[in-house]
C-alpha positions as CSV (number, residue, x, y, z in Angstrom):
1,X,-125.0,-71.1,1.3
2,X,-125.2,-73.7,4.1
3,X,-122.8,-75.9,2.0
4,X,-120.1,-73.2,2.1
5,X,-120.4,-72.7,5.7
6,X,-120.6,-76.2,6.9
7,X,-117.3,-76.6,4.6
8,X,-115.7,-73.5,6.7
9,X,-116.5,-75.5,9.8
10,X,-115.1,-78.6,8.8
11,X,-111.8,-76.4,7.6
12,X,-111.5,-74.8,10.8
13,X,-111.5,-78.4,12.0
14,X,-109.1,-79.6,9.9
15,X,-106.9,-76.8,11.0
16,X,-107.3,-77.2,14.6
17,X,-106.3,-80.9,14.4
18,X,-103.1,-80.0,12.9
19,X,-102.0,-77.6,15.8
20,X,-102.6,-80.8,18.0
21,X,-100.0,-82.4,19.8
22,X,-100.4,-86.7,18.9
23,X,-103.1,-88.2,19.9
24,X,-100.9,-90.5,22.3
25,X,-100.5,-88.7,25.9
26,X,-103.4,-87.0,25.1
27,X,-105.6,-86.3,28.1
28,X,-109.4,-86.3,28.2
29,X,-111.4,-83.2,28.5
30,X,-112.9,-83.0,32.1
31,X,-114.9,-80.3,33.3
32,X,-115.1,-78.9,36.8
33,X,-117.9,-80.9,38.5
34,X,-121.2,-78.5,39.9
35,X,-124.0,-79.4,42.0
36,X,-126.6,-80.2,39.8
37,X,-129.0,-78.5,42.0
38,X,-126.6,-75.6,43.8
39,X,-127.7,-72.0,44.3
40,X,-125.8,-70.0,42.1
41,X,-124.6,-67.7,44.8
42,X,-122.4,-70.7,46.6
43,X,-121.7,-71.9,43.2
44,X,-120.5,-68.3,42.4
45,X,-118.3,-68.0,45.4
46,X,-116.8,-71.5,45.1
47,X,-115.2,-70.6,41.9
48,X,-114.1,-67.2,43.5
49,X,-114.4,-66.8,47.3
50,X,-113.3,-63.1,46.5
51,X,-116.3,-62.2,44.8
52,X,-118.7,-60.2,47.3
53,X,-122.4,-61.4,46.7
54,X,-124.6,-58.4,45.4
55,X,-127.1,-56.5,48.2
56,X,-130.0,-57.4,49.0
57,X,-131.8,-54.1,48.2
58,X,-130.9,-53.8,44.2
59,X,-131.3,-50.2,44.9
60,X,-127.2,-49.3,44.2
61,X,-125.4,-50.1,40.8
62,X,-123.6,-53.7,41.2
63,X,-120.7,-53.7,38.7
64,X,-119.1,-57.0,37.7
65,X,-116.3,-58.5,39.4
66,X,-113.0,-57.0,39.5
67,X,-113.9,-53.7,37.7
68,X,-111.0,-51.6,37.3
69,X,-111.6,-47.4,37.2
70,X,-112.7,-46.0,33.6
71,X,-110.3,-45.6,31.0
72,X,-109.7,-42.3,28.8
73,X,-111.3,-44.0,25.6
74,X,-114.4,-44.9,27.0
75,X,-114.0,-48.6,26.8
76,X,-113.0,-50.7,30.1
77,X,-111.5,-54.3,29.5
78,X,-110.7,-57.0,32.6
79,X,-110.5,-60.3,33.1
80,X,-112.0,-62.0,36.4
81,X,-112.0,-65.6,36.7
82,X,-112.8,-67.5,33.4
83,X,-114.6,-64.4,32.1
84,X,-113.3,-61.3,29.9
85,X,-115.7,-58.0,30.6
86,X,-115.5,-55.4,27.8
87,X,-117.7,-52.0,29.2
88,X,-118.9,-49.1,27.5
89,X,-118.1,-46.4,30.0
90,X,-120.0,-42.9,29.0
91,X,-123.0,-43.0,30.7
92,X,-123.5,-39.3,30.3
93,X,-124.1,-40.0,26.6
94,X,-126.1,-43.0,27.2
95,X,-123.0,-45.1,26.4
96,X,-123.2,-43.8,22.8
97,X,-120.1,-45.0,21.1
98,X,-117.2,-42.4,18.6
99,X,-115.1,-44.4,16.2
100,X,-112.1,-43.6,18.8
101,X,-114.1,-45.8,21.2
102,X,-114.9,-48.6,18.6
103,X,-110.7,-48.9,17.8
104,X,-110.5,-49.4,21.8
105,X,-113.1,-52.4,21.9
106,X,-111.8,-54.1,19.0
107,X,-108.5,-53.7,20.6
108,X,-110.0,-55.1,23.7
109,X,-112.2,-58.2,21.8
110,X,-108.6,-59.2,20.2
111,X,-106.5,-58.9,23.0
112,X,-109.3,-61.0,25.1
113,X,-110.0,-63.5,22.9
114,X,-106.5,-64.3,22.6
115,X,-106.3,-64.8,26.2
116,X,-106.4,-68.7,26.9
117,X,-107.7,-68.5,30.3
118,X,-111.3,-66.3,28.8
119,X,-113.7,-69.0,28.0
120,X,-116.6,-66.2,28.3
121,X,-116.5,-62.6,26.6
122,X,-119.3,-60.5,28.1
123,X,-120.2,-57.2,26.4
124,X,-122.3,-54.7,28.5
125,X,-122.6,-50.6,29.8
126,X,-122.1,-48.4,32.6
127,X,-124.4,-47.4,34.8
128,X,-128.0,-48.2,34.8
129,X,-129.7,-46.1,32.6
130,X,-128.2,-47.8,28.7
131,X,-126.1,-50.6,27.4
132,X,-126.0,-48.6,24.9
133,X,-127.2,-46.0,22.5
134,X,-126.0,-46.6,19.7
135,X,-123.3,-44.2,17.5
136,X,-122.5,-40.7,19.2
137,X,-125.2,-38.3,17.4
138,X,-122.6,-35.4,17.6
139,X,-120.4,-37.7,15.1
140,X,-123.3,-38.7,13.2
141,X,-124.2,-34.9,12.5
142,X,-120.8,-34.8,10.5
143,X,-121.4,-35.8,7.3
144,X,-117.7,-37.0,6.8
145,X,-117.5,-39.3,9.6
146,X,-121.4,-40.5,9.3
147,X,-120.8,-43.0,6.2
148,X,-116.8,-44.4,8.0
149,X,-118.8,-44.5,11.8
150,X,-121.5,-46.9,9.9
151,X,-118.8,-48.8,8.3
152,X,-116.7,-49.2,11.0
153,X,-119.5,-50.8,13.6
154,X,-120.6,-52.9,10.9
155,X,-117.1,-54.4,10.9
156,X,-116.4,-54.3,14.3
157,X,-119.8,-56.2,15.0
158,X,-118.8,-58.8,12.5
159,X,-115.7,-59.6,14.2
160,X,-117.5,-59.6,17.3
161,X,-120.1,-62.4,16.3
162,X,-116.9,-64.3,14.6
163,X,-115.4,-64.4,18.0
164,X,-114.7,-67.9,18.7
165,X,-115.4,-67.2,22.0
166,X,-118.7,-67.3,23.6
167,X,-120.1,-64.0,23.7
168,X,-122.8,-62.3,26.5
169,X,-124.6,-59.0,26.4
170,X,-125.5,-58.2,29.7
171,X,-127.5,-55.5,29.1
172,X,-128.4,-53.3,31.6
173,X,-130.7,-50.6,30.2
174,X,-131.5,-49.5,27.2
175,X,-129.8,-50.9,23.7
176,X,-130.8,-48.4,20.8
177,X,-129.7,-48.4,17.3
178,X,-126.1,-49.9,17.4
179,X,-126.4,-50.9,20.5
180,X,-129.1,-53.2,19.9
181,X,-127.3,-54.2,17.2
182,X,-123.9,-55.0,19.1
183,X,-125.9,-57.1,21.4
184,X,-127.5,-59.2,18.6
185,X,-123.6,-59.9,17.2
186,X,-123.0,-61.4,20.9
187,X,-124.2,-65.2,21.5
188,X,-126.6,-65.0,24.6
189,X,-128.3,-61.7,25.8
190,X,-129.8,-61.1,29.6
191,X,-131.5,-58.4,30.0
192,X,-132.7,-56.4,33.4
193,X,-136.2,-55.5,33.7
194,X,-135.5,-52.0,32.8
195,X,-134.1,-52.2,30.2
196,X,-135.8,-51.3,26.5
197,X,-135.0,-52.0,22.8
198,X,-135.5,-50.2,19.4
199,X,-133.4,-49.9,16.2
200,X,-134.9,-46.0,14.9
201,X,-132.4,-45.7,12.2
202,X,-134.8,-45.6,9.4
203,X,-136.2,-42.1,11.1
204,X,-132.8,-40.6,11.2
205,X,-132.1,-41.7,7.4
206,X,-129.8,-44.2,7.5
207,X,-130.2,-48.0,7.9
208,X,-129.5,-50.5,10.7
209,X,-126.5,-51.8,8.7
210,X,-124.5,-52.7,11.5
211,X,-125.7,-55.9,12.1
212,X,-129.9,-55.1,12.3
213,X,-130.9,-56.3,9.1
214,X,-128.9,-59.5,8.9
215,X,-128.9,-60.7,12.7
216,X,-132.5,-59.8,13.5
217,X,-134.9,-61.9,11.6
218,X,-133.0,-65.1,12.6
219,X,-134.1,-64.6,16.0
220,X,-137.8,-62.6,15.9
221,X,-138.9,-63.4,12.4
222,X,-139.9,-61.2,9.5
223,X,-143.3,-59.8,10.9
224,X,-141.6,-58.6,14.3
225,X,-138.5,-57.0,12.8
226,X,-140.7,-54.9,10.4
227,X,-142.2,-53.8,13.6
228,X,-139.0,-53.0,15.1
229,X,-137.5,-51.3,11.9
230,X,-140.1,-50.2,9.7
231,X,-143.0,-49.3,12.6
232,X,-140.6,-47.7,15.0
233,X,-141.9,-49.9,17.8
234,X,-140.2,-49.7,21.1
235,X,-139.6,-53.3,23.4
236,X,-139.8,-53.8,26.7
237,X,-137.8,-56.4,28.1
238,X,-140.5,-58.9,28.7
239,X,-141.7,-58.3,25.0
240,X,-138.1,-59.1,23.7
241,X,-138.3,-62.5,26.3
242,X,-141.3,-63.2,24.5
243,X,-139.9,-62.3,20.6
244,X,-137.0,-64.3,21.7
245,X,-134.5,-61.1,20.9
246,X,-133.1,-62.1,24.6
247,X,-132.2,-65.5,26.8
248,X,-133.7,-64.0,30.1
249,X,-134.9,-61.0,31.5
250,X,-133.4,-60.8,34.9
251,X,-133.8,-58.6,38.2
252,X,-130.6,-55.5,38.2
253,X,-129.2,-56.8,41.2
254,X,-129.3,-60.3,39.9
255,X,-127.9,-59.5,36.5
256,X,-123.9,-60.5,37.5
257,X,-125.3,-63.8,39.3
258,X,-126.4,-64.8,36.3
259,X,-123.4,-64.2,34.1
260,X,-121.5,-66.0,36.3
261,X,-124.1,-68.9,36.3
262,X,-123.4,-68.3,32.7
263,X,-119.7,-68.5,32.8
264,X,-120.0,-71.8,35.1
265,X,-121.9,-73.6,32.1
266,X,-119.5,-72.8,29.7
267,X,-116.5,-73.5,32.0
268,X,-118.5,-77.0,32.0
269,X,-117.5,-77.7,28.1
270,X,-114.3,-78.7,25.9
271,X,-113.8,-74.9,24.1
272,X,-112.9,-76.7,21.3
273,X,-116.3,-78.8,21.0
274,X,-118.3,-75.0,21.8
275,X,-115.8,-73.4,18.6
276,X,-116.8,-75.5,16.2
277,X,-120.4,-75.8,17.5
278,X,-120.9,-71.8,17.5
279,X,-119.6,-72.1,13.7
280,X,-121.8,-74.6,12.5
281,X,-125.0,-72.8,14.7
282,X,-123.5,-69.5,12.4
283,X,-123.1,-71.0,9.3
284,X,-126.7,-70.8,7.4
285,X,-128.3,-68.9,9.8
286,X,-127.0,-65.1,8.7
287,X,-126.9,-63.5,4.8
288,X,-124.7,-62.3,2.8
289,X,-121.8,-59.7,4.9
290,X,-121.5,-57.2,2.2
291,X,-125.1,-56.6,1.5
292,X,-126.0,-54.3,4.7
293,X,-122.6,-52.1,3.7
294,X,-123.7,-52.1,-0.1
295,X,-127.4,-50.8,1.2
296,X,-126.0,-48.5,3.6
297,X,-123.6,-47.0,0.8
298,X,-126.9,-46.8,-2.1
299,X,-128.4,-45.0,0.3
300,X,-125.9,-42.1,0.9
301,X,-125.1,-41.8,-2.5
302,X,-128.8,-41.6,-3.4
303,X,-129.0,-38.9,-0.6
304,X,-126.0,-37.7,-2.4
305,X,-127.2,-37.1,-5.7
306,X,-130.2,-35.4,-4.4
307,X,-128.5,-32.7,-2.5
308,X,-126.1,-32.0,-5.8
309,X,-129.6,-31.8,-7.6
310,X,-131.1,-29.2,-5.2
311,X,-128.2,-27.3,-4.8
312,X,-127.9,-27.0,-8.8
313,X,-131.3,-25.9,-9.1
314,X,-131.4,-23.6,-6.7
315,X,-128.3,-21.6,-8.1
């Protein structure tokens, strides 16, 4: 399996030199030069004197730069600076996601990641009580759409953690079910204090096949994602820090400091160099696409066949 993938990267490689212009004329990649030792907050504001710092008091909700008023579809795409934002904006449902509102981010991902001037792609929620909850349980209730809602996040995941782009979760509350599960498609993950994670799937009847079962145990190990999946257990914040499900755990009113500081490193690095890197880092560390999708659909049709069978016998 790592064979195959390291040969992808060395493709994609390939590729890329061919789109190259000679290598005579050819300038040097130089990134911006940081203090070494600056506070993030100067650092922040040198890059855009625009952008307010955050108040003191962490008591008010501080939205990320240049945040433009909610869309009709739920989902909220900007650029500001070097970084693309994409937010899930229903926090009256916990940011719960419909299909409707997975079209709109895929929309979004492709339309920012073709965007030369995004170098980071941050995914995170509205408000301060979820990143996100996962798929809308009203939608989930329907029988038709439950099967094409799992389908569709699994895909729209995949495409996420294929981004060539690096990705962030910022995630400011709690990330349940698919939610947790579209953070662990993104590269990095901060977290606030608050915020809480769980994948209960299994207790609803269906399986974390968005993403859970192949993203997770890369990152926490077996022993710990049985723990999460198969014992229900709820996270804290500080016990995904210590699992290592998250980079940093991070006080609310310093979460867009730090996605900036974030942004600033990346800025710092040939895009091309971070591509191919994010491939390679990819390559032998998920399993096979097809086999969460395969599970999910054994599952429904063994549901399937049971309800037939009831139904038969009781008429």
């Amino acid at each position: 399996m790592w064979r195959s993938g390291i040969r992808s990267v060395f493709t994609s490689l390939v590729l890329e030199s061919r789109r190259l212009p000679p290598w005579r004329g050819l300038r040097p990649f130089r990134p911006r030069r940081m203090p070494l030792n600056a506070d993030m907050d100067s650092a922040r504001r040198q890059n855009n004197p625009s952008i307010p710092v955050p108040p003191d008091d962490g008591l008010e909700l501080w939205a990320p730069a240049g945040m433009p008023a909610a869309s009709a579809d739920g989902i909220v795409a900007w650029v500001a600076g070097s970084i693309g934002y994409i937010l899930i904006h229903r926090p009256a449902k916990a940011n719960s996601y419909t299909q409707a509102m997975l079209d709109a981010m895929d929309r979004a991902r492709d339309e920012l990641e073709a965007n030369t001037h995004v170098r980071l792609l941050v995914f995170t929620g509205a408000g301060q009580r979820a990143f996100c909850a996962g798929a809308d349980r009203e939608e989930m209730a329907q029988s038709d759409y439950r099967h094409a809602l799992d389908l569709k996040s699994h895909d729209v995941f995949a495409r996420v953690a294929a981004c060539p782009k690096v990705t962030l979760a910022a995630i400011n509350g709690a990330a349940v079910g698919g939610g947790l599960e579209l953070a662990l498609a993104c590269d990095l993950r901060l977290a606030v204090k608050e915020a809480t994670f769980a994948l209960p799937e299994p207790r609803l009847g269906i399986l974390p096949a968005a993403g859970g079962l192949r993203w997770l145990v890369p990152l926490v190990g077996v022993a710990r994602a049985k723990e999460l999946i198969l014992g229900g257990a709820v996270w804290s914040a500080s016990q995904a820090s210590r699992f290592h499900l998250v980079h940093r755990v991070v006080p609310r009113k310093r979460l867009w400091v730090e996605v900036e500081h974030w942004a600033v490193q990346v800025e710092a690095r040939d895009p091309l160099a971070l591509r191919l890197a994010k491939e390679m880092l990819n390559a032998g560390n998920t399993g096979p696409r097809n086999v969460e999708k395969i599970a999910q659909a054994l599952l429904y049709h063994i549901k399937g066949q049971r309800s037939q069978h009831h139904t038969g016998s009781s008429s």
